[in-house]
N, CA, C and O atoms as a DFTB+ gen file, in Angstrom:
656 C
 N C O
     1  1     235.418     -65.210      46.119
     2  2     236.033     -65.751      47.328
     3  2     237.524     -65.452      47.263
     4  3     238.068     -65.612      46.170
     5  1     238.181     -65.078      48.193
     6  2     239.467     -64.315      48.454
     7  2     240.124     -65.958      47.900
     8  3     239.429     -66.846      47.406
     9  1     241.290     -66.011      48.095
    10  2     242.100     -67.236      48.271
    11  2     242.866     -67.603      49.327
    12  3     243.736     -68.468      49.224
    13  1     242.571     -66.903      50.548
    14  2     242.961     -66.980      51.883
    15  2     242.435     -67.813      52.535
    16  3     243.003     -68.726      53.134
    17  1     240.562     -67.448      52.463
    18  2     239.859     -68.402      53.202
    19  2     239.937     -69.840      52.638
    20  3     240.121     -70.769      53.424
    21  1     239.815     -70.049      51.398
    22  2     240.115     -70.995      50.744
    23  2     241.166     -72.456      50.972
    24  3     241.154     -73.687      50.957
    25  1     242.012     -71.287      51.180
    26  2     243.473     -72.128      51.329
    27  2     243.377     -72.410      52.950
    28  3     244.008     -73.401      53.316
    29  1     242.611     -71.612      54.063
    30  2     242.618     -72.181      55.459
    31  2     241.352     -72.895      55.622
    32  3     240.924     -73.064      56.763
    33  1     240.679     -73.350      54.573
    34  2     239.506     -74.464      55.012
    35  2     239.773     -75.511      54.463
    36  3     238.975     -76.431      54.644
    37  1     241.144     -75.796      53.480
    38  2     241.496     -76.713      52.763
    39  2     242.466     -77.023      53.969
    40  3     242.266     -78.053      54.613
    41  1     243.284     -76.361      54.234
    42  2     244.509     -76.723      55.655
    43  2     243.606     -77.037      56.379
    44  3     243.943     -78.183      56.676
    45  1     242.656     -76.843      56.904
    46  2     241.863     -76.918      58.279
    47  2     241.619     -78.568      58.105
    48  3     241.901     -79.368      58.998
    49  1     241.027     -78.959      56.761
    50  2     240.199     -80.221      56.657
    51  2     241.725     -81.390      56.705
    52  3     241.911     -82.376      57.418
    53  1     242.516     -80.836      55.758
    54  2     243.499     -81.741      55.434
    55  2     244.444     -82.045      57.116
    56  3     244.690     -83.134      57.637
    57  1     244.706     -81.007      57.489
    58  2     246.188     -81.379      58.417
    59  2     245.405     -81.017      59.844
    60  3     246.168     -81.166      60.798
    61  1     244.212     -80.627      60.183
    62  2     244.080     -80.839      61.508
    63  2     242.545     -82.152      61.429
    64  3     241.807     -82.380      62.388
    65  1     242.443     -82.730      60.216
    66  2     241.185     -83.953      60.213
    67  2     240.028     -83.192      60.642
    68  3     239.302     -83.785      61.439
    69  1     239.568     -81.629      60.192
    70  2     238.422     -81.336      60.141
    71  2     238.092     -80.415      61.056
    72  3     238.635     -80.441      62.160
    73  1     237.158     -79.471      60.735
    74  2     236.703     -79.045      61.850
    75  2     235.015     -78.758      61.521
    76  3     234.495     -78.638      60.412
    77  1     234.362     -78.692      62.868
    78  2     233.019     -78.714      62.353
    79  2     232.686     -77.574      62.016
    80  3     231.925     -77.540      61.050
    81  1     233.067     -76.308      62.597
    82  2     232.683     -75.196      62.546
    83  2     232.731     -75.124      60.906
    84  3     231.791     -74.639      60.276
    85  1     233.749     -75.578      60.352
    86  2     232.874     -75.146      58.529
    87  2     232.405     -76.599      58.249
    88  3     232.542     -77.177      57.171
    89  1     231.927     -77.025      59.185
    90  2     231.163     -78.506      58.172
    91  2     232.127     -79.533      57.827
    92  3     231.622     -80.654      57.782
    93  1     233.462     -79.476      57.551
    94  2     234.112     -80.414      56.805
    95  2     235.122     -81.120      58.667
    96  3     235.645     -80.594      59.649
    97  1     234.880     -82.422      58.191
    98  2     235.355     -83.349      58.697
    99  2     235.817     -84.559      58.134
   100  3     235.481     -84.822      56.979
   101  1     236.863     -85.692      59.062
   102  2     237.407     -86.278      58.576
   103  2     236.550     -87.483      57.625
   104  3     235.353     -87.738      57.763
   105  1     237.381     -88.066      56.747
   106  2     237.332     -89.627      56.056
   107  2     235.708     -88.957      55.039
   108  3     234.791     -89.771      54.928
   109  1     235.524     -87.619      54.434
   110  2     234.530     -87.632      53.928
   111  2     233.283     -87.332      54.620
   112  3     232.455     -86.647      54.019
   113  1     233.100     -87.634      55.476
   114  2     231.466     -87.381      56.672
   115  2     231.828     -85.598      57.057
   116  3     232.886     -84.977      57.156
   117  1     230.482     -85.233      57.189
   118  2     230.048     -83.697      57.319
   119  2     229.260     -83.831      58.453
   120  3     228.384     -84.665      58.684
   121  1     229.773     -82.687      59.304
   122  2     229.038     -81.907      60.668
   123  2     228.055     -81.128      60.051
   124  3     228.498     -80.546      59.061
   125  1     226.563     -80.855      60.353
   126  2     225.989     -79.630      60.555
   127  2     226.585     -78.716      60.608
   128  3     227.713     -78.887      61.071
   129  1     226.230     -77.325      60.206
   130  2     227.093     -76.047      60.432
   131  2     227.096     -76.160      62.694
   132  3     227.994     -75.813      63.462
   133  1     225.658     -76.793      63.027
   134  2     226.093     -76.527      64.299
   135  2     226.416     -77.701      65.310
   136  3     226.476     -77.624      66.538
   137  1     226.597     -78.737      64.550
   138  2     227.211     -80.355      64.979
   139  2     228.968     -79.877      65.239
   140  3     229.658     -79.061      64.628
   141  1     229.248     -80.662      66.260
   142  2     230.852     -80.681      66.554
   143  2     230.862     -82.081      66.721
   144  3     230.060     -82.889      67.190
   145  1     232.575     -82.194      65.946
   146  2     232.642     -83.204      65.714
   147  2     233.265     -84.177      67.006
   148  3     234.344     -83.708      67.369
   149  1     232.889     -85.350      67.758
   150  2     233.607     -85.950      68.722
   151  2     235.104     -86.481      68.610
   152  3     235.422     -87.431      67.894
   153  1     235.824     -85.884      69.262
   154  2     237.171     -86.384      68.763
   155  2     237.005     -87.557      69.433
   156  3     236.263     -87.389      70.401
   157  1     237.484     -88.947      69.288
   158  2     237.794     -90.138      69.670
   159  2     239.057     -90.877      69.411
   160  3     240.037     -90.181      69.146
   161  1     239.145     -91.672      69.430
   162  2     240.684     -92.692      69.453
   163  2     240.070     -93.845      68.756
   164  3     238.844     -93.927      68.690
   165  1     240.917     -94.825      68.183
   166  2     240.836     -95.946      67.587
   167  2     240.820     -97.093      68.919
   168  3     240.531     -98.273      68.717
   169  1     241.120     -96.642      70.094
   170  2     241.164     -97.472      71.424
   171  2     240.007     -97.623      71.843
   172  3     239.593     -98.653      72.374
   173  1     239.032     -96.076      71.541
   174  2     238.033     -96.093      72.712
   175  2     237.260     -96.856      71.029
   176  3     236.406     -97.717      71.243
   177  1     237.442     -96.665      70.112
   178  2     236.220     -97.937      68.917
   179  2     236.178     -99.081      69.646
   180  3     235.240     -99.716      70.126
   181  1     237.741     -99.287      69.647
   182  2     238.187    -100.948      69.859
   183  2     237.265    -100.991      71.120
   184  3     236.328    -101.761      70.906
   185  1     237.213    -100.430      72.353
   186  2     236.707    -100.715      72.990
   187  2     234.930    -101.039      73.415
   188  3     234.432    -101.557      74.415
   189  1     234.209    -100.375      71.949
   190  2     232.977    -100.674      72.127
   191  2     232.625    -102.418      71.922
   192  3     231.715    -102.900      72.597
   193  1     233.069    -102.914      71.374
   194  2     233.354    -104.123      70.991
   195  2     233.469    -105.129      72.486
   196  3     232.794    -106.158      72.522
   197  1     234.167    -104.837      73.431
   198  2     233.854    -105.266      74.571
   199  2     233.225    -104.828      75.740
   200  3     233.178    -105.367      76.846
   201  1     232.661    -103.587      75.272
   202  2     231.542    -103.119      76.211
   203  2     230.281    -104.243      75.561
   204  3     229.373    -104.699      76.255
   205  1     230.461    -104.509      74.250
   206  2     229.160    -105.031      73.677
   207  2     229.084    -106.888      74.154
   208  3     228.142    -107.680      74.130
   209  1     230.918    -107.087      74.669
   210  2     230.658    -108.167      74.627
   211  2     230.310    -109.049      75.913
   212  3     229.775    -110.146      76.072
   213  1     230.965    -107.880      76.935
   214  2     230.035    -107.757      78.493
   215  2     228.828    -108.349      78.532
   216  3     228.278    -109.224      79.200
   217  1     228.449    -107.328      77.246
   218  2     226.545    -107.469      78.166
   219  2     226.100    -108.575      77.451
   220  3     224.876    -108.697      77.419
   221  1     226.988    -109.708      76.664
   222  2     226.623    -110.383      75.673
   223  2     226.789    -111.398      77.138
   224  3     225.844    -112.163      77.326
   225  1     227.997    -111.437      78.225
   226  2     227.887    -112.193      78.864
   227  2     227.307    -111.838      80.592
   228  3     227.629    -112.450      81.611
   229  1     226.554    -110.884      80.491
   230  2     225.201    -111.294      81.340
   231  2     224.216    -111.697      81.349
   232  3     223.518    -111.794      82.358
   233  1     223.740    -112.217      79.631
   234  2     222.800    -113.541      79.799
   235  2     221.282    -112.606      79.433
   236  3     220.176    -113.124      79.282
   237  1     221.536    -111.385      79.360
   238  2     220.427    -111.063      79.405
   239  2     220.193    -109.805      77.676
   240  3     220.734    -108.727      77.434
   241  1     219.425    -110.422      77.048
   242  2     218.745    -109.090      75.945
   243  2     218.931    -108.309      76.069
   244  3     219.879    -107.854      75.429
   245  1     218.199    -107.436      77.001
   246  2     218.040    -106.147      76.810
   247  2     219.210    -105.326      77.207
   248  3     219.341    -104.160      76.834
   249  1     220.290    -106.113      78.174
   250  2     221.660    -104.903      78.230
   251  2     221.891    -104.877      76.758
   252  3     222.108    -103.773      76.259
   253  1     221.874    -106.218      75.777
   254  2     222.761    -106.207      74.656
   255  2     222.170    -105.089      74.131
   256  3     222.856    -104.067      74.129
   257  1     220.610    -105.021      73.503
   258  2     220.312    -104.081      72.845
   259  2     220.208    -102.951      73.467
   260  3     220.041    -101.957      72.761
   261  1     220.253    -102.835      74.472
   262  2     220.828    -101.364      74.709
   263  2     222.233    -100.767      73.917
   264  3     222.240     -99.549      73.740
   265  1     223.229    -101.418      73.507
   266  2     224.371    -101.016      73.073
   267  2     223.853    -100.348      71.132
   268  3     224.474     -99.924      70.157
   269  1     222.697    -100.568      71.413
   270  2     222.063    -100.372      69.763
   271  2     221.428     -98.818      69.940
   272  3     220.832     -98.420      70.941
   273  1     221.663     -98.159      68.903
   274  2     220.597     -96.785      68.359
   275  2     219.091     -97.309      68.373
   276  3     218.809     -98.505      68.305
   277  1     218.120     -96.241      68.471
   278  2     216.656     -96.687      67.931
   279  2     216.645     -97.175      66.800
   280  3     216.051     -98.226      66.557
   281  1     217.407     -96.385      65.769
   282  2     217.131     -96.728      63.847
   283  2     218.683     -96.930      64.116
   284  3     219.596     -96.112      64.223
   285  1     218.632     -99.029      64.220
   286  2     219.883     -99.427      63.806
   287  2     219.048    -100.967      62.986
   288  3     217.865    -101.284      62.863
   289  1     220.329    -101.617      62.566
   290  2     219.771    -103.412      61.869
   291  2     221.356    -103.912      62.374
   292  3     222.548    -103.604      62.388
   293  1     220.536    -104.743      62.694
   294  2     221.215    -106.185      62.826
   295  2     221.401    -106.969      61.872
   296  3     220.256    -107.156      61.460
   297  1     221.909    -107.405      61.403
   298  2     222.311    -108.750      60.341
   299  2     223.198    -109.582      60.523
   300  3     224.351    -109.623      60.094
   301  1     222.196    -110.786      61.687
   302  2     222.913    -111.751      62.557
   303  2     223.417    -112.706      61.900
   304  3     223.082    -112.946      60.740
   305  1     224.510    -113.552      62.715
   306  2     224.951    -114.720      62.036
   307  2     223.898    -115.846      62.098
   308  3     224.053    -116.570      61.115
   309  1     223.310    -116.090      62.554
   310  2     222.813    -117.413      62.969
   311  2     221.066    -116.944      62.904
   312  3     220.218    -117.631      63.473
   313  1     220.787    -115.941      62.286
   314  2     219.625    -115.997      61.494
   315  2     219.274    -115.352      59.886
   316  3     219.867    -114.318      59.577
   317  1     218.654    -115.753      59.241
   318  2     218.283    -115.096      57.820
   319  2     217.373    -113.469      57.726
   320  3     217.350    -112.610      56.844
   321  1     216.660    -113.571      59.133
   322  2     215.909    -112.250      59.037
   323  2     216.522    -110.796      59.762
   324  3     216.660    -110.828      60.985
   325  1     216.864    -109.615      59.080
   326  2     217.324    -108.702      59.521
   327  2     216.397    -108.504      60.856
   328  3     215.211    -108.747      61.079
   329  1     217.223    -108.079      61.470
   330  2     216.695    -107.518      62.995
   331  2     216.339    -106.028      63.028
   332  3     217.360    -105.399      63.309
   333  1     215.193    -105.150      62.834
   334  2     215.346    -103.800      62.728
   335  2     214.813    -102.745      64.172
   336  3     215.124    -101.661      64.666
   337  1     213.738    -103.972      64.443
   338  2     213.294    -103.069      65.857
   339  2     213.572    -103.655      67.061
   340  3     213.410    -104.873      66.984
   341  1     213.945    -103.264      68.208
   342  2     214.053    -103.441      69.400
   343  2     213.960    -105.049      69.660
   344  3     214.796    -105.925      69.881
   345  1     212.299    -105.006      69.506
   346  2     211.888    -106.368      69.882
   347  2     212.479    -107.283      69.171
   348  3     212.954    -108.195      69.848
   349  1     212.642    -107.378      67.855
   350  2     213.477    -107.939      66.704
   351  2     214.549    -108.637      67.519
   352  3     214.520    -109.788      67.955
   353  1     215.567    -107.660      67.652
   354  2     217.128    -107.684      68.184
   355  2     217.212    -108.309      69.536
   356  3     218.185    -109.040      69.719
   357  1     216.292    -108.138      70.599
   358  2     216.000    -108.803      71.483
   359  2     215.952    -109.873      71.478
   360  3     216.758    -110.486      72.178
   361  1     214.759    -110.753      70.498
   362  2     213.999    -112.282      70.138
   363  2     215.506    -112.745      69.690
   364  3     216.004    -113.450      70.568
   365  1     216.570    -112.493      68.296
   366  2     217.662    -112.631      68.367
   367  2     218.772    -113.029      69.656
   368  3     219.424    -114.073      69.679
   369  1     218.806    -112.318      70.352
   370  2     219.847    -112.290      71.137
   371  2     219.235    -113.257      72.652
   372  3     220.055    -113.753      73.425
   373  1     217.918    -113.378      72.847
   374  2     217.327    -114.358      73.875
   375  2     217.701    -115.612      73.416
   376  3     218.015    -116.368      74.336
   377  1     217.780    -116.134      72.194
   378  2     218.037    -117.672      71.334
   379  2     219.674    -117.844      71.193
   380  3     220.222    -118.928      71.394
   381  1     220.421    -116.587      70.806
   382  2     221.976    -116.384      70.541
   383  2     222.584    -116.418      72.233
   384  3     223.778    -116.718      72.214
   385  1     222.194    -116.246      73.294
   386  2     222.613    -115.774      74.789
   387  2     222.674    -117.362      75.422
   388  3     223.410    -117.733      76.337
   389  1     221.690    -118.189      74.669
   390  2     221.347    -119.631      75.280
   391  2     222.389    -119.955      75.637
   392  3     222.617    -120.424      76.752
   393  1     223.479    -119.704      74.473
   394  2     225.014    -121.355      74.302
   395  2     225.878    -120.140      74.881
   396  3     226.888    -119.948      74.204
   397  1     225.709    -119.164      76.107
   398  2     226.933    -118.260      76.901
   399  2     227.674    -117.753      75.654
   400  3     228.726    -117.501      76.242
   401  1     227.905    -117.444      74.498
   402  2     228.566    -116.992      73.555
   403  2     229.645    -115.620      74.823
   404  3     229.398    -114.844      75.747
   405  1     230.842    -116.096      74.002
   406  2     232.242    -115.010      73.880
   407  2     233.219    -115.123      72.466
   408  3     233.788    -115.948      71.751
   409  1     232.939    -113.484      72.643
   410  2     233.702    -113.281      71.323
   411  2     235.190    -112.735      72.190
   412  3     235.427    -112.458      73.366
   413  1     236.153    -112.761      70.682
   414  2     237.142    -112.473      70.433
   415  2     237.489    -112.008      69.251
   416  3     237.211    -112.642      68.233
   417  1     238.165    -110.803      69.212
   418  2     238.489    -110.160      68.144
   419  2     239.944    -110.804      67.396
   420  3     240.843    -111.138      68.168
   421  1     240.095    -110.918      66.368
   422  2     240.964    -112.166      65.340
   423  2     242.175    -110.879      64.499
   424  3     243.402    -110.777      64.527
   425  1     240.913    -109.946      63.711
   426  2     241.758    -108.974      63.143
   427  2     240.654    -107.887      62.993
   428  3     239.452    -108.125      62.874
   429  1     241.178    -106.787      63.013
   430  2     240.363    -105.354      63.170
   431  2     240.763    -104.566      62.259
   432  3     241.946    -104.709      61.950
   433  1     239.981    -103.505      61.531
   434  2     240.310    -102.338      60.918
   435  2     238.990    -101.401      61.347
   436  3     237.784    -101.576      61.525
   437  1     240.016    -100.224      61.407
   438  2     238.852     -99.130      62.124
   439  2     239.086     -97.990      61.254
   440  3     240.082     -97.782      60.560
   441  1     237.684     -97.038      61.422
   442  2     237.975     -95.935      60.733
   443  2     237.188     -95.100      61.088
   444  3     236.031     -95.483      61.264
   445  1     237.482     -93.821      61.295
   446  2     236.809     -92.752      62.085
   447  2     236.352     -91.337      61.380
   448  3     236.974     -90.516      60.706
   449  1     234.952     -91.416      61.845
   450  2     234.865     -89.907      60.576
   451  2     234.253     -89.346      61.944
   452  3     234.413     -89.724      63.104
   453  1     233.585     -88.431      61.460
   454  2     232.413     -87.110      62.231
   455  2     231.634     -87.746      63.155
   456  3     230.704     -88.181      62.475
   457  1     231.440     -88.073      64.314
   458  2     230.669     -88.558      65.370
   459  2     230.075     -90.058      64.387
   460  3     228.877     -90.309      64.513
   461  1     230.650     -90.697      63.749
   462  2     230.740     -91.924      63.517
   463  2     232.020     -93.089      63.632
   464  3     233.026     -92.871      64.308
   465  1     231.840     -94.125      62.996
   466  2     233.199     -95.310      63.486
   467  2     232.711     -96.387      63.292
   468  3     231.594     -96.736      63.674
   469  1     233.977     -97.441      62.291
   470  2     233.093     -98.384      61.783
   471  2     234.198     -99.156      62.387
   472  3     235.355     -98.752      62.277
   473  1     233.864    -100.410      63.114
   474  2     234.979    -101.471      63.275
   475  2     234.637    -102.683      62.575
   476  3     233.550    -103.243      62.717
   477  1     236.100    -103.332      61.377
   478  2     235.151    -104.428      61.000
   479  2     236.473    -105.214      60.789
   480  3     237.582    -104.712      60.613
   481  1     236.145    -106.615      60.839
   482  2     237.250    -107.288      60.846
   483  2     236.787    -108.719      61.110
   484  3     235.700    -109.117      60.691
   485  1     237.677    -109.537      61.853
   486  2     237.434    -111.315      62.121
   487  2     237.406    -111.085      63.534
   488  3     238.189    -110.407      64.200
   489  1     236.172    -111.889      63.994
   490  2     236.383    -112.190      65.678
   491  2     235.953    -114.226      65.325
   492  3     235.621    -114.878      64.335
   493  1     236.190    -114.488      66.597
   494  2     235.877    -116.045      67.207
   495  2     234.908    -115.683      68.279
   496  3     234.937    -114.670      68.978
   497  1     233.739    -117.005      68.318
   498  2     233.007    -116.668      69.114
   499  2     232.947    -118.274      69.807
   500  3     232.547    -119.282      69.223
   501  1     233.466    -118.189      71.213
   502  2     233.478    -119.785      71.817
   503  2     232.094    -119.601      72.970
   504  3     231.804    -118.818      73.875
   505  1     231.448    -120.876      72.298
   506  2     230.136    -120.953      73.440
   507  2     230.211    -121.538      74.620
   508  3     229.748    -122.657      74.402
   509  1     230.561    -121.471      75.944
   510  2     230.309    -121.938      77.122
   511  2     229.889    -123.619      77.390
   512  3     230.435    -124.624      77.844
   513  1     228.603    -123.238      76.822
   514  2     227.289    -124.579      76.739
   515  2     228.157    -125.788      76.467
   516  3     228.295    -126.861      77.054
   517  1     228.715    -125.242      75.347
   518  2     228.967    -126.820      74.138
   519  2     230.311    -126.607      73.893
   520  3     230.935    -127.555      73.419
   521  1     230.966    -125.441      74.138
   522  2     232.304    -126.121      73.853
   523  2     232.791    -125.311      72.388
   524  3     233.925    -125.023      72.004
   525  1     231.735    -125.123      71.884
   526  2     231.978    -124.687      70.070
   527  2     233.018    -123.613      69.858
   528  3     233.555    -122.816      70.627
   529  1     233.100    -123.791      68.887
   530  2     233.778    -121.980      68.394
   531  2     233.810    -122.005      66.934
   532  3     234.282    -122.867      66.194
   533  1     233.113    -120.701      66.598
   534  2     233.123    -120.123      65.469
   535  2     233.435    -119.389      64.932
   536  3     233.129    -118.401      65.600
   537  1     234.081    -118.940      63.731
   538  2     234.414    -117.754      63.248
   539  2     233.851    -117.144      62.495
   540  3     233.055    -117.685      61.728
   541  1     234.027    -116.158      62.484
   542  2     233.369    -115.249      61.646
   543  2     233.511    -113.493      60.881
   544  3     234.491    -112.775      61.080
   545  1     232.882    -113.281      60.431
   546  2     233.488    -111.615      59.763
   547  2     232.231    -110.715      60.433
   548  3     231.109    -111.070      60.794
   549  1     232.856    -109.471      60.445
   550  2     232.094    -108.357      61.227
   551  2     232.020    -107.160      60.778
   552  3     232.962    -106.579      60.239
   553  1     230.947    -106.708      60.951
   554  2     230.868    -105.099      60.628
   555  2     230.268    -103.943      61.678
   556  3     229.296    -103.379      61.175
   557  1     230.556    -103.527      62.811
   558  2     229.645    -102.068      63.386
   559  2     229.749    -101.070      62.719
   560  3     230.531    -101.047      61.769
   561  1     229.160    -100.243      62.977
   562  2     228.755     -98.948      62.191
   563  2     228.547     -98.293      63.921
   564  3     227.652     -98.719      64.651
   565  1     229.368     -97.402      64.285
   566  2     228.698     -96.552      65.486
   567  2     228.180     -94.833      65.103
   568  3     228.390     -94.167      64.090
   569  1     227.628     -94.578      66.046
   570  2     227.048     -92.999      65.803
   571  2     227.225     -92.508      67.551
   572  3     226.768     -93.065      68.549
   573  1     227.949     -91.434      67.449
   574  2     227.949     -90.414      68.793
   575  2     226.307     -89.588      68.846
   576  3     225.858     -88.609      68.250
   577  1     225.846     -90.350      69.668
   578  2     224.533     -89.483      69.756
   579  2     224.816     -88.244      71.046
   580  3     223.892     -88.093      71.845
   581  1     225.737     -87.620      71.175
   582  2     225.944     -86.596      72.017
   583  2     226.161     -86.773      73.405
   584  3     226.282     -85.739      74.061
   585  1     226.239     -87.902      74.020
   586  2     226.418     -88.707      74.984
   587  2     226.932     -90.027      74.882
   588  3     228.005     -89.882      75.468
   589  1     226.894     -91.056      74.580
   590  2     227.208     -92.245      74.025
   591  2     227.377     -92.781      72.261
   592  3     226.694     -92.420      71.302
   593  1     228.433     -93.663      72.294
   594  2     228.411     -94.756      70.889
   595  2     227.679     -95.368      71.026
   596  3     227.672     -96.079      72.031
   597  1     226.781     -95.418      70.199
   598  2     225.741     -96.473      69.405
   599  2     225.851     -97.615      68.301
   600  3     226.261     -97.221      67.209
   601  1     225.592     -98.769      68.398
   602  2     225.702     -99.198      66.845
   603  2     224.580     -98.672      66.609
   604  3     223.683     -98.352      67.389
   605  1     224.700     -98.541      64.834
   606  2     223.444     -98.299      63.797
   607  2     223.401     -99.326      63.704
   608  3     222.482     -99.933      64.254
   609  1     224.741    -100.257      62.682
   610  2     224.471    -101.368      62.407
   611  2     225.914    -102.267      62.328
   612  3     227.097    -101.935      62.253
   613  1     225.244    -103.509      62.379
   614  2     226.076    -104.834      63.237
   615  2     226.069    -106.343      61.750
   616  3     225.130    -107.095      61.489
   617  1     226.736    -106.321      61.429
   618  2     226.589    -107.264      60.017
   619  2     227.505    -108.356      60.667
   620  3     228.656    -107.944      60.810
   621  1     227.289    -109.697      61.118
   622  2     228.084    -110.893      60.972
   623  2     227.460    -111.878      60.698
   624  3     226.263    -112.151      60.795
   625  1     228.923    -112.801      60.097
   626  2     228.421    -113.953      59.129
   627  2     229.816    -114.846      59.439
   628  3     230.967    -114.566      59.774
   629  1     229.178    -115.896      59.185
   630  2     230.175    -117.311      59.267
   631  2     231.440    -117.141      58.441
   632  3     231.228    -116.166      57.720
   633  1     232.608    -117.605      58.210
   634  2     233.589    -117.674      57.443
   635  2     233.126    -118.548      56.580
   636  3     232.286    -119.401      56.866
   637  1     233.694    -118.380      55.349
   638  2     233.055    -119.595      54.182
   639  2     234.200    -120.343      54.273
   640  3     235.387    -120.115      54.510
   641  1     233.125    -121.858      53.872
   642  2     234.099    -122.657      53.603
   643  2     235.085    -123.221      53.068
   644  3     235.870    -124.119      53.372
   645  1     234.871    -122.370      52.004
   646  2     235.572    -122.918      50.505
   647  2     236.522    -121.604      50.795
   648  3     236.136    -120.492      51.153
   649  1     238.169    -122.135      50.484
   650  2     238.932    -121.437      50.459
   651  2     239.246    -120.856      48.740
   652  3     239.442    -121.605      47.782
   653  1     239.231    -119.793      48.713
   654  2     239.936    -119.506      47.003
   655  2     240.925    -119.080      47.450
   656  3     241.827    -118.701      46.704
């Protein structure tokens, strides 16, 4: 191998964050030789988060899980059993939709590779019904399926109580 090409697939990955055409893309994640990678913004992440939280307040399942991939999991706050199929995530979110839930995002960190994007951080979630509010920690995982962000997967959980 010359040391030309070398040195412009090492520049390519480092100072322009990747390109797909040789496979290498940003934060570690790899394109197919014939995958291109979606350029995105840390705005339009932030923003899946309230596309998700829309459909959280029309009351209805199935917009929510629409915001989901086929092969994604759930790992809800307010149940013990992972959510993996459709119907799963649905039965979830018909029982979670009861108390009007709205979230709010608290603190965020994002990070963007190859037609993926993980947002994870603290949101508050105040229920309508009752008045409540909870906090909690978060994880999405999205995937560019060539048209839309998807979550794969969605991890939240209560804040603990015990401070260290």
């Amino acid at each position: 191998m010359k040391l030309f090409p070398l040195i412009a697939l090492v520049a390519c990955a480092v100072f322009a964050g990747g390109c797909a055409s040789t496979g290498v893309a940003q934060h570690g994640a790899y394109a197919t030789p014939t995958e291109r990678c979606r350029v995105t913004t840390e705005q339009e992440i932030a923003s899946l988060f309230e596309r998700w939280n829309q459909s959280l307040e029309t009351g209805d399942p199935h917009k929510v899980v629409d915001n989901y991939a086929e092969r994604s999991i759930l790992l809800p706050t307010l149940s013990n059993k992972p959510r993996l199929t459709r119907e799963e995530k649905e039965d979830y979110f018909h029982h979670f939709l009861e108390n009007r839930p709205s979230g709010r995002i608290d603190l965020r960190f994002i990070e963007i590779g190859c037609n993926t994007a993980v947002d994870a951080g603290l949101y508050t979630f105040t229920y309508a019904k009752t008045g409540a509010q909870v906090s909690g920690r978060y994880s999405y995982t999205y995937h560019w399926d060539g048209s839309r962000w998807l979550i794969t997967s969605h991890h939240s959980s209560v804040m603990p109580e015990k401070k260290y």
